[in-house]
PLY file of the C-alpha trace (Angstrom):
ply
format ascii 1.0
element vertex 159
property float x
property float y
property float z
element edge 158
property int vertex1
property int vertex2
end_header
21.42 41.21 22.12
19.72 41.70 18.66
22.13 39.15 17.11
21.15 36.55 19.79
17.49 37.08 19.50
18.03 36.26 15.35
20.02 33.67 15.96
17.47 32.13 18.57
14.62 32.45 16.71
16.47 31.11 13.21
17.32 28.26 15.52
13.78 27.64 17.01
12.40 27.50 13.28
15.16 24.32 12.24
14.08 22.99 15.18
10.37 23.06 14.68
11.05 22.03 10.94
13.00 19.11 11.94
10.35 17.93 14.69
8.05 18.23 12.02
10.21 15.55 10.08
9.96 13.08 12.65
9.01 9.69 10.48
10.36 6.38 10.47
12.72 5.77 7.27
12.92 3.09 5.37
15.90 1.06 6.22
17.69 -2.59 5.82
20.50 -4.27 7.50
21.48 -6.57 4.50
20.89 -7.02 0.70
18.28 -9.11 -0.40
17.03 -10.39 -3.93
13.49 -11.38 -4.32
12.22 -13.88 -6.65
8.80 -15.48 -6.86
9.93 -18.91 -6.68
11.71 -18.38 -3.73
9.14 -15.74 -2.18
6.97 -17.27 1.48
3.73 -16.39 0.56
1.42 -16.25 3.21
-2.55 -16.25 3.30
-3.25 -12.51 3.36
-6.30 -12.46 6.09
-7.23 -8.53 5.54
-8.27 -9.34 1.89
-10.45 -11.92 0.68
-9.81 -15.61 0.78
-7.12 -16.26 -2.01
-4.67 -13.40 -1.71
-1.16 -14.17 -0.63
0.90 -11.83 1.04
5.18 -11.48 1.66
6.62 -8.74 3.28
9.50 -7.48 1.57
10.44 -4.48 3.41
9.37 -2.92 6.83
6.15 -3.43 9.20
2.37 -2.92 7.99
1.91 -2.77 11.71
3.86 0.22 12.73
4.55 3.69 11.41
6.72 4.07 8.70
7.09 2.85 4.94
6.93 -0.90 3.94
6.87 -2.49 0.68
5.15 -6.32 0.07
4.40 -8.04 -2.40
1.03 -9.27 -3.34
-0.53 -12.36 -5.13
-4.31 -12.55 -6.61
-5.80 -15.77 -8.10
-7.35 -15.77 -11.70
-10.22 -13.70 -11.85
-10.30 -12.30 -8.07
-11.82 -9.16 -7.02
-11.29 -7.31 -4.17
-14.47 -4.96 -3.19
-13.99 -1.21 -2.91
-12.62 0.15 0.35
-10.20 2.47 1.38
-7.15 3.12 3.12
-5.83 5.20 5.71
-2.61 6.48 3.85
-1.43 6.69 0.26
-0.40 3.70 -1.47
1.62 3.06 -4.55
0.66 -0.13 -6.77
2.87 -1.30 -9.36
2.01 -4.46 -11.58
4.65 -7.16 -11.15
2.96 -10.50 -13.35
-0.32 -10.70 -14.97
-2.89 -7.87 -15.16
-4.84 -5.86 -12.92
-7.86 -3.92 -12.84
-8.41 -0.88 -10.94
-11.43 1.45 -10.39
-12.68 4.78 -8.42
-15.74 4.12 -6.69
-17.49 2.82 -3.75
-19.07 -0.04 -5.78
-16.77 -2.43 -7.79
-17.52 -1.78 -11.35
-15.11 -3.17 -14.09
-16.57 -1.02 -16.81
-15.45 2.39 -15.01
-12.04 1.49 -14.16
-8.94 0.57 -15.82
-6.65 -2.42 -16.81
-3.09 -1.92 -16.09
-0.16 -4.14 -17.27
3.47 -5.48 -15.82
5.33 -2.63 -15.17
2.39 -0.55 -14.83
1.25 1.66 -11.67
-1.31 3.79 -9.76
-0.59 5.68 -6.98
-4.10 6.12 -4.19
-4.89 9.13 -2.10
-5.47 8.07 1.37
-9.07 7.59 1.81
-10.50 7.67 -1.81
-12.35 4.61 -2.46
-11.34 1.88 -4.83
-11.49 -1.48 -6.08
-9.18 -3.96 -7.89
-9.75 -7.23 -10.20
-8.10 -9.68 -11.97
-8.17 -11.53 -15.31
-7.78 -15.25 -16.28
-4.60 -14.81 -14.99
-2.25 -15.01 -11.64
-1.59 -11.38 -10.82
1.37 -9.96 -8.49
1.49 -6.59 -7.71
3.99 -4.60 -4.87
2.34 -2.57 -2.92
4.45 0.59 -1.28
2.49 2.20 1.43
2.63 4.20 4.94
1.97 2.05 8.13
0.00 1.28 10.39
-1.83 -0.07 7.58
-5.60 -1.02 7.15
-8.23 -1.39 5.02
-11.95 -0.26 5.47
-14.73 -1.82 3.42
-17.30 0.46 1.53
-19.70 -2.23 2.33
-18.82 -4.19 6.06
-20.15 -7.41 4.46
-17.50 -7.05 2.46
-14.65 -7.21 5.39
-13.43 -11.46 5.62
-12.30 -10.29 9.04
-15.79 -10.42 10.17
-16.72 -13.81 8.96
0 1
1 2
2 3
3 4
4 5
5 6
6 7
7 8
8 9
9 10
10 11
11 12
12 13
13 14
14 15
15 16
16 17
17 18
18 19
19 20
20 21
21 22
22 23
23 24
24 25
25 26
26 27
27 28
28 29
29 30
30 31
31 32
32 33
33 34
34 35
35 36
36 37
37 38
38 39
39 40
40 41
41 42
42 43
43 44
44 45
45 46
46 47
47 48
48 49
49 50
50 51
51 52
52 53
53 54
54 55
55 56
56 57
57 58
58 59
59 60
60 61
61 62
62 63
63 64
64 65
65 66
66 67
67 68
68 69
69 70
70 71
71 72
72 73
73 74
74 75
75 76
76 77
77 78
78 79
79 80
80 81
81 82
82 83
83 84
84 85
85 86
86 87
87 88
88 89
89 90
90 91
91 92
92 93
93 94
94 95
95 96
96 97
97 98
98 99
99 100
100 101
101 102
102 103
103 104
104 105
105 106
106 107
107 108
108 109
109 110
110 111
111 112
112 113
113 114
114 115
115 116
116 117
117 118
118 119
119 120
120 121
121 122
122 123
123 124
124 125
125 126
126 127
127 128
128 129
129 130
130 131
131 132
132 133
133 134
134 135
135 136
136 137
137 138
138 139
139 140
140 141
141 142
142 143
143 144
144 145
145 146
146 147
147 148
148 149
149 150
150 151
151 152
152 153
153 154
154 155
155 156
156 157
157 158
């Protein structure tokens, strides 16, 4: 009886580990190469006017990881918000600026390169910028994804 109430309760724990697990993985049903010639960039409607926007991987919409791709004009900022999940950022053309902050201040944050990345906390407040230059960037993140303005002026959604 002893052995049956161990082995019941070691079995209860995997169980309640791997209900704990319970996310949506990443997954693809064919191979793919991307290439921004070839990419379908779409007007990106959750960021200010001039942002373009291709999925490459998943659904923004729904739970689970997706990866897109996205593409700023010369000298575009995006005002400081935040985000309901972590989000990983990793510079694919150009150059783009990044700060901390609820108030978008170039001379507090930094200037990252191709190849370059930063990696957000969910819900820390930040801001991003470009140069005299076209700037893509991939963006890995956790869906349902959002985006909530420090300021609600801010938010092109409500104009």
């Amino acid at each position: 009886m002893r052995n049956i109430l161990i082995a019941l309760c070691l079995s209860l724990t995997a169980l309640s580990s791997y209900a704990a697990d319970q996310i949506e993985r990443m997954t693809a049903d064919k191979m793919q190469s991307y290439k921004e010639s070839k990419i379908d960039w779409q007007d990106e409607t959750i960021l200010p006017k001039g942002a373009k926007s291709a999925l490459i991987l998943g659904d923004p919409s729904k739970p689970g990881v997706f990866i897109a791709w996205l593409k700023f004009p010369a000298n575009y900022p995006i005002p400081a918000h935040t985000h309901p999940f972590t989000e990983v950022i990793t510079v694919l053309k150009g150059k783009l600026g990044n700060g901390m902050g609820e108030i978008l201040d170039k001379k507090k944050g930094e200037t990252l390169n191709v190849g370059e990345s930063f990696v957000l906390p969910a819900g820390h407040a930040h801001y991003v910028w470009t140069g005299n230059e076209e700037t893509i960037v991939e963006l890995i993140a956790t869906g349902p994804w959002d985006i909530t303005y420090s300021n609600p002026k801010d938010d092109p959604r409500k104009k």
